[in-house]
C-alpha positions in Angstrom: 124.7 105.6 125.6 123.7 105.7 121.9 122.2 103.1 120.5 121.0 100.9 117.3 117.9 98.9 116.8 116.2 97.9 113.9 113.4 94.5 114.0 114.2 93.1 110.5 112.0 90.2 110.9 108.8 92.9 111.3 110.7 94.8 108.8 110.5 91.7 106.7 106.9 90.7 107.6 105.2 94.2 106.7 107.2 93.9 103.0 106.4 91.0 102.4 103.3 90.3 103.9 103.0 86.1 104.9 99.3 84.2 104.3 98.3 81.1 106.9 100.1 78.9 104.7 103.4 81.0 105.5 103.4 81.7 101.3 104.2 85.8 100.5 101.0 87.3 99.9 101.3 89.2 96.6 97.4 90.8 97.5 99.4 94.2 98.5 96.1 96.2 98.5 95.6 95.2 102.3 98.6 97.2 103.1 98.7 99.8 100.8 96.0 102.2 102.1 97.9 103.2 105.1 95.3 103.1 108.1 95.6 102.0 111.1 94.7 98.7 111.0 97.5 98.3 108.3 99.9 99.4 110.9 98.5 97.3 113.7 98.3 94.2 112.1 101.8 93.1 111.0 102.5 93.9 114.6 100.0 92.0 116.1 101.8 88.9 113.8 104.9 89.9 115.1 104.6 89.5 118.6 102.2 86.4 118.3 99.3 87.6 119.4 97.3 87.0 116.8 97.2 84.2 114.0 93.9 85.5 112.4 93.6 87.0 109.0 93.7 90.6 108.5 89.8 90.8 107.9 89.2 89.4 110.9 91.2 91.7 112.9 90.1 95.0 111.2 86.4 93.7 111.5 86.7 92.6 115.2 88.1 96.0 116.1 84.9 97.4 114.3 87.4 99.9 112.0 86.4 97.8 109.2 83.0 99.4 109.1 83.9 103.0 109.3 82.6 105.0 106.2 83.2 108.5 106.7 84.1 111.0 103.7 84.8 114.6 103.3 82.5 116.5 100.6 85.1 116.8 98.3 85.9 113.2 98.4 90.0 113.7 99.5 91.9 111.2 100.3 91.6 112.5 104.0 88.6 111.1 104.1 90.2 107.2 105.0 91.9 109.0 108.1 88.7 111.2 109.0 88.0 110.2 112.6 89.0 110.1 116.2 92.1 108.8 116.5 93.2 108.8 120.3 89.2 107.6 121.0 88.8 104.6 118.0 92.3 103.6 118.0 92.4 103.1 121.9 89.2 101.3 121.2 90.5 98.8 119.1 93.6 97.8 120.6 91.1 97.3 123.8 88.6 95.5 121.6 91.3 92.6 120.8 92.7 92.7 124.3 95.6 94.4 123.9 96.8 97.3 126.1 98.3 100.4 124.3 99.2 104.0 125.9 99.4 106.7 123.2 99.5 110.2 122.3 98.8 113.0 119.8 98.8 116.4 119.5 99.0 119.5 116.8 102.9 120.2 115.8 102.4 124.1 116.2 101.8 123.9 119.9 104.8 125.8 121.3 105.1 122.8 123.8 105.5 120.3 120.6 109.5 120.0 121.2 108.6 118.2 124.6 106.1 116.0 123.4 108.7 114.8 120.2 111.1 113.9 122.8 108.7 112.2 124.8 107.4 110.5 121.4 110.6 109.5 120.7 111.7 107.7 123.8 108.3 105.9 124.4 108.7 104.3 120.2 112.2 103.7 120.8 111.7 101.9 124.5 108.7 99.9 122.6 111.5 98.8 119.9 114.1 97.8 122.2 111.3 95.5 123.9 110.7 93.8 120.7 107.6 95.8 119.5 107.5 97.8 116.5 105.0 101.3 116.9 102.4 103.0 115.0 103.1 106.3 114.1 101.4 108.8 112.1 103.9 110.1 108.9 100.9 111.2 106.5 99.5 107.6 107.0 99.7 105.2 109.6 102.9 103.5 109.9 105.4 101.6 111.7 108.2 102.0 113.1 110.7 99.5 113.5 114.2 100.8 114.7 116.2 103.2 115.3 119.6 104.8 115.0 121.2 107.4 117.5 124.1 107.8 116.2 122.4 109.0 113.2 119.8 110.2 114.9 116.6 108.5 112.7 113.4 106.6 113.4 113.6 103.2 110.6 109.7 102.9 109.3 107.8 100.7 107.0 104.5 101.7 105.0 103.7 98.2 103.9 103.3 99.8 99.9 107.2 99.9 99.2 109.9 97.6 99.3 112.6 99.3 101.5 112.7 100.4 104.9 112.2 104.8 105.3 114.3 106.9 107.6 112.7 109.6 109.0 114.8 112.1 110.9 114.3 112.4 114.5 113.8 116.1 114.4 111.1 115.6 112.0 109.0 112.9 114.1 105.7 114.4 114.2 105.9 117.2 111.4 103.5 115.9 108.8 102.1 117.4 105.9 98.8 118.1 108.5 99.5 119.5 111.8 98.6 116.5 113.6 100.9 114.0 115.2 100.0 110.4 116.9 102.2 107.3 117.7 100.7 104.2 119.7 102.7 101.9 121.6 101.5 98.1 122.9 102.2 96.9 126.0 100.9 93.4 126.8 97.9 91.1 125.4 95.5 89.3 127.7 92.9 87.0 126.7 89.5 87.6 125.4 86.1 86.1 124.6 87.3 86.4 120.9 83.3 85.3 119.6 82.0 88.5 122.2 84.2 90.8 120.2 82.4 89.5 117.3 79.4 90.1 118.1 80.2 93.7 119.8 81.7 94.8 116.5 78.6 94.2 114.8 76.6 95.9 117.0 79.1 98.8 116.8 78.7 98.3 112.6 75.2 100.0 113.6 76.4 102.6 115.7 78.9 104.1 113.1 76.1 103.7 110.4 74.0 105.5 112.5 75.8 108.3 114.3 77.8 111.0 112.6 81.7 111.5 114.3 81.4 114.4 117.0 84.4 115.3 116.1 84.2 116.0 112.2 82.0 118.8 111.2 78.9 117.8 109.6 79.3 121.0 106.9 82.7 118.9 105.8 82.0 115.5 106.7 79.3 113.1 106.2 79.4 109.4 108.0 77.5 106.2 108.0 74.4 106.1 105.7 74.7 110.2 104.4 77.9 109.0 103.4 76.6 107.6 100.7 73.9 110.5 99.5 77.5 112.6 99.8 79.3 110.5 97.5 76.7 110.5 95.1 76.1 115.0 95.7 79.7 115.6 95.3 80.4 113.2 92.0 77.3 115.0 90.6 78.2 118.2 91.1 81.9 118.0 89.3 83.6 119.5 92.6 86.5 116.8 93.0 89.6 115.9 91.7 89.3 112.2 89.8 92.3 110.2 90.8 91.5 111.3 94.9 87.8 110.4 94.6 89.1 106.6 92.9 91.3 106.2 95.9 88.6 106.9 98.5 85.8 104.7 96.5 88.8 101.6 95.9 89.7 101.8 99.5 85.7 101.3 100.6 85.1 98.8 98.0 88.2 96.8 99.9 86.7 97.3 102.6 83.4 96.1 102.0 85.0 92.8 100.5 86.5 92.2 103.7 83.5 92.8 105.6 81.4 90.2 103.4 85.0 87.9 104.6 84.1 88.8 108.0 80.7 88.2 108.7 81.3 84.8 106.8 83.3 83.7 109.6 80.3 85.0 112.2 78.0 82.9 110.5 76.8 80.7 113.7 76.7 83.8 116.0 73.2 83.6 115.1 70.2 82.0 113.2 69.7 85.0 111.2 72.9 85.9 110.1 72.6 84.0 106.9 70.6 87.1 105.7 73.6 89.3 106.8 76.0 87.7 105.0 74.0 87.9 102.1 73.7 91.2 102.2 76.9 92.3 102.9 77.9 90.2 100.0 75.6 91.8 97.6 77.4 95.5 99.0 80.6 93.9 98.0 79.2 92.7 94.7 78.4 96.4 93.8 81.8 98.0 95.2 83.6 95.8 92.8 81.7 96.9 90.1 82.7 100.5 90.7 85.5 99.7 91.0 85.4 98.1 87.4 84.5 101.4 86.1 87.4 103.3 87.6 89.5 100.4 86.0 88.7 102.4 82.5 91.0 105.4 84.1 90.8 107.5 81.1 87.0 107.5 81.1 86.9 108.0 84.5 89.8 110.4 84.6 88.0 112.4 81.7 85.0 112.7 83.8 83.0 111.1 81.0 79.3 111.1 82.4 78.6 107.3 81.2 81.3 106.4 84.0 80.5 109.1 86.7 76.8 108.2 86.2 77.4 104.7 86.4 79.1 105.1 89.6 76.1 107.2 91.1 74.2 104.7 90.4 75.9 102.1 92.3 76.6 104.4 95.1 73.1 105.0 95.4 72.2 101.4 95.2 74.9 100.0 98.0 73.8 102.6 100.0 70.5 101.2 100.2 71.9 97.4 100.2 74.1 98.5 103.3 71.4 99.7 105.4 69.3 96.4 104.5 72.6 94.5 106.1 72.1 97.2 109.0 68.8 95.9 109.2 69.9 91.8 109.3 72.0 92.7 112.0 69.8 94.3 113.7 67.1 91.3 113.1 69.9 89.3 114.2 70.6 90.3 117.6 67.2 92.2 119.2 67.8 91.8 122.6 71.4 92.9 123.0 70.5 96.0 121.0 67.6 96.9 122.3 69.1 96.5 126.0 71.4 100.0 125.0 68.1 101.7 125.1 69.0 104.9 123.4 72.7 104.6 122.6 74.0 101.7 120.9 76.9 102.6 121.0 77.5 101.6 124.7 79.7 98.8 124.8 
């Protein structure tokens, strides 16, 4: 039996983004990016199961602190990482349970993993739950219509509901193809989380992404040196670079919003918050210089310079917030003995 579905009210919610007063948030730059966490979020609000700010959410799943680039500064470089690993992750982090599924779309065995694809988003709708779904961002996807036979998606950066054609599901610009579906939420130790996300912060500063080839990637603290190698060597197009150094100065504002709220997680995470505030500070004054788009555009070496400098210096005010973190929890830290990153 064919069948129509669309969720307007998570249609609605990802459009026109609500704050905790239940006024629209006209701050669109938290949805604009297209990551996962963008995706996740609105249906998180959706179904209830959360009531926290965005920040808080991105941080306690630990994606907040990713900082991984390609060296030619793309905008690939947001979506450079392990999806079926860190997105399972997160959903697990914030107690939700998730099943999910990805793939390259020139497998010959693609046409059965579509159908399966599409059946699994489409169940998830009719139970109330919009899914995220890879489309050359992160997405979600909100309803559907057989009779027409297209998946209804929102980006959370226009105004008006996308179709996307069933037989295109999963054919992207890239060859890669992802959805993630959630299932159920149980309860956690919400302050835990916290304090395992900043120990993960460490962990992604610390550890380059197996998956990403260190020739074309560079993560954690040699992100940093890359940024700075590849703006002064000329070998990058300007208005991809700006978009990869806005969406990590966001970023780093919302970690200085995050750790705020950790504050009594320990004695010593005064000195964390400061200087996580300071790493914002200097992200939004790159960001100030690629406001002056035609001296940035123009690769004028006043602007590039300017941003090499602060890249150099956040890099070095980052791994001092490594460091408070570190200060801030010993024992829990050193108790992973060699990998950190054990959870």
């Amino acid at each position: 039996m064919k069948k129509t579905r669309l969720l307007t009210d998570l249609a609605d919610l990802i459009q026109r983004p609500q704050t905790n007063s239940g006024t629209t948030n006209t701050d669109t730059r938290r949805y604009g990016a297209g990551t996962y966490a963008d995706a996740l979020y609105p249906i998180l609000l959706h179904k209830k199961w959360t009531h926290l700010p965005r920040y808080m959410i991105a941080g306690m799943t630990a994606s907040l602190f990713r900082f991984v680039v390609d060296r030619r500064l793309t905008k690939e470089s947001i979506s450079a990482y392990n999806w079926m690993a860190e997105n399972f992750v997160a959903a697990d982090f914030i107690g939700v349970t998730a099943s999910q599924a990805a793939g390259f779309s020139f497998e010959p065995t693609f046409p059965l993993y579509q159908k399966h694809a599409l059946l699994n988003i489409k169940n998830s709708i009719d139970r109330g739950t919009g899914a995220v779904l890879w489309h050359d961002q992160f997405v979600v996807a909100v309803g559907y219509d057989d009779d027409e036979e297209v998946l209804f998606f929102c980006t959370g950066d226009e105004s008006e509901i996308r179709r996307l054609p069933y037989t295109l599901v999963g054919r992207n610009n890239s060859p890669y193809w992802y959805y993630q579906v959630l299932e159920a939420q149980q309860s956690i130790d919400m302050w835990e989380v916290c304090k395992e996300s900043l120990i993960q912060a460490i962990y992604k500063w610390e550890t380059h992404d197996y998956m990403l080839p260190a020739q074309d990637y560079a993560c954690g603290s040699a992100a940093y040196t890359a940024v700075a190698d590849v703006l002064q060597s000329g070998n990058y197009e300007s208005n991809q670079a700006a978009a990869v150094l806005r969406y990590y100065a966001y970023t780093r504002g919302d970690i200085a919003s995050y750790v705020r709220a950790l504050e009594h997680l320990s004695p010593h995470m005064d000195q964390v918050i400061v200087k996580y505030t300071q790493l914002a500070d200097l992200h939004a004054s790159i960001v100030e210089v690629l406001d002056d788009s035609a001296a940035w555009d123009a690769r004028e070496p006043e602007s590039v310079q300017q941003v090499i400098e602060l890249i150099r210096n956040a890099g070095g005010t980052e791994q001092a917030a490594i460091d408070a973190i570190k200060h801030a929890f010993p024992e829990t830290i050193n108790n992973r003995f060699s990998d950190i990153g054990l959870r």
